[in-house]
N, C-alpha and C positions, 0 to 999 in steps of 0.2 A: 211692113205694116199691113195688117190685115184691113178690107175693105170699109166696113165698120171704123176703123179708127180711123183712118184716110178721111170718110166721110164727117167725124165727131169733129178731130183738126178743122177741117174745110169749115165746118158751121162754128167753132168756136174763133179761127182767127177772124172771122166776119162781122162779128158782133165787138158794138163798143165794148170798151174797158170795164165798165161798172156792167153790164149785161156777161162778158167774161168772169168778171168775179161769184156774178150772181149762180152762172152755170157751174162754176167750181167748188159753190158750196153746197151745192145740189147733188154734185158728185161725192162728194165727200158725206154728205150725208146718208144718199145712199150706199154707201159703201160701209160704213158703219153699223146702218141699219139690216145690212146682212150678214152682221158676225164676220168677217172675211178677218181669218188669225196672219197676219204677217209671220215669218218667219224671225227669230229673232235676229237683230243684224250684229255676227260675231267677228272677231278680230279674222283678218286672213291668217291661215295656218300656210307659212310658206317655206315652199321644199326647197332643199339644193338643188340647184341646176349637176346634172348627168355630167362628166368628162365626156367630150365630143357629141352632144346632147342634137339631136334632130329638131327640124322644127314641129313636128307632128307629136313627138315623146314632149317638147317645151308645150306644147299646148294642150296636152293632157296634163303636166305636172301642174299649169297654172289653174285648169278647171278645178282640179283636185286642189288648192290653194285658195281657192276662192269660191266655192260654192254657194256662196249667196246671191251671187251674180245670175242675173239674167244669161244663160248661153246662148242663146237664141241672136242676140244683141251684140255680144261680144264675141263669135262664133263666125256671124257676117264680117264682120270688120279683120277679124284675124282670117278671115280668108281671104281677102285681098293679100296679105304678106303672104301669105303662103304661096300663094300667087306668083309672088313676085320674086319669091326663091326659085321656084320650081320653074318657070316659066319664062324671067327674066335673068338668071342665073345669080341676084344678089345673094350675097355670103349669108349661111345659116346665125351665124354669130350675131351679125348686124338686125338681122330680122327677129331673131328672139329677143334681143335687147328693146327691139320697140314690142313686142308681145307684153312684155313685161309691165312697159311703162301704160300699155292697152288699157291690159286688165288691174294695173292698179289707178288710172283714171277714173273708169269704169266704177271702178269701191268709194273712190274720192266722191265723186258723181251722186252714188244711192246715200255717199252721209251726209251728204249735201240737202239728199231730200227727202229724209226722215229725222 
């Protein structure tokens, strides 16, 4: 998280509930108020998984499968597992199977909130 929203978090979990609200519609307004086009939020287009599929090839099929997704977000967190393939020696298998369940959280997550 960039210092800017570290600091927006910091000021907004500080203020009461209805002070919280009030900033939220302030955001939202502004944010409207500058045109900003979302992207439309479309079904994930999702690939077959590769015969003996790597975890690096699994996390390029799933970007490509999910491209409405923040990577930035889902990018950190998948490299932790990656991690823990390469690093810790867990089975590729086991670890693309939570990739999987990652980036479909992830999708669960943005229709959550929009």
């Amino acid at each position: 998280m960039n210092p800017r929203a570290k600091k927006l978090n910091h000021c907004f979990d500080a203020l009461p509930l209805d002070e919280q609200k009030t900033l939220l519609q302030f955001a939202e307004f502004l944010y409207q108020r500058c045109g900003i086009d979302e992207k439309p939020l479309t079904e994930p287009q999702l690939e077959d998984a590769a015969a003996n599929e790597t975890v690096v090839t699994a996390i390029k099929r799933l970007s490509r499968s999910y491209p409405m997704l923040d990577k930035s977000k889902v990018l950190h967190e998948a490299s932790g597992l990656m991690s823990q393939h390469l690093l810790q020696g867990r089975k590729a298998s086991e670890v693309i199977v939570e990739l999987e369940q990652l980036f479909a959280d992830h999708y669960q997550k943005l229709m959550e909130t929009r």
